[in-house]
N, C-alpha and C positions, 0 to 999 in steps of 0.2 A: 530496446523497445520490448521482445520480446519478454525477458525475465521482470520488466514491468509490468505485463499484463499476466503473468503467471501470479505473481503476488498480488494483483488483482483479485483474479479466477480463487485461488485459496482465501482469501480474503472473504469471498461472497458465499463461499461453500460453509454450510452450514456443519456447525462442530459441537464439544462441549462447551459451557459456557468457563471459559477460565480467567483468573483476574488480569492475566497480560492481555486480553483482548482488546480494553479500551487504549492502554497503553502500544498496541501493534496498532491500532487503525491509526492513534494518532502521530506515530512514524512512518506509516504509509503514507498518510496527508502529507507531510514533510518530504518526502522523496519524492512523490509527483510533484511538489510545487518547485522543487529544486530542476527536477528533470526539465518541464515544461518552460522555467528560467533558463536554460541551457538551449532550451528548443528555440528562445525569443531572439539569442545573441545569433 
């Protein structure tokens, strides 16, 4: 739980703008929906 919400918190902190960034958000999206699927079983 917690190293989830730490990728969170970096996630929301604001940075340079780099081309992995839309590529990281949308592996973050995919980790929580995995997580949250694990949280349902």
């Amino acid at each position: 739980m917690f190293p989830v919400c730490n990728l969170l918190t970096r996630a929301k902190e604001p940075g340079p703008a780099k081309p992995d960034s839309p590529r990281f958000s949308y592996v973050e999206l995919t980790l929580i929906r995995i997580f949250l699927e694990i949280l349902k079983k």
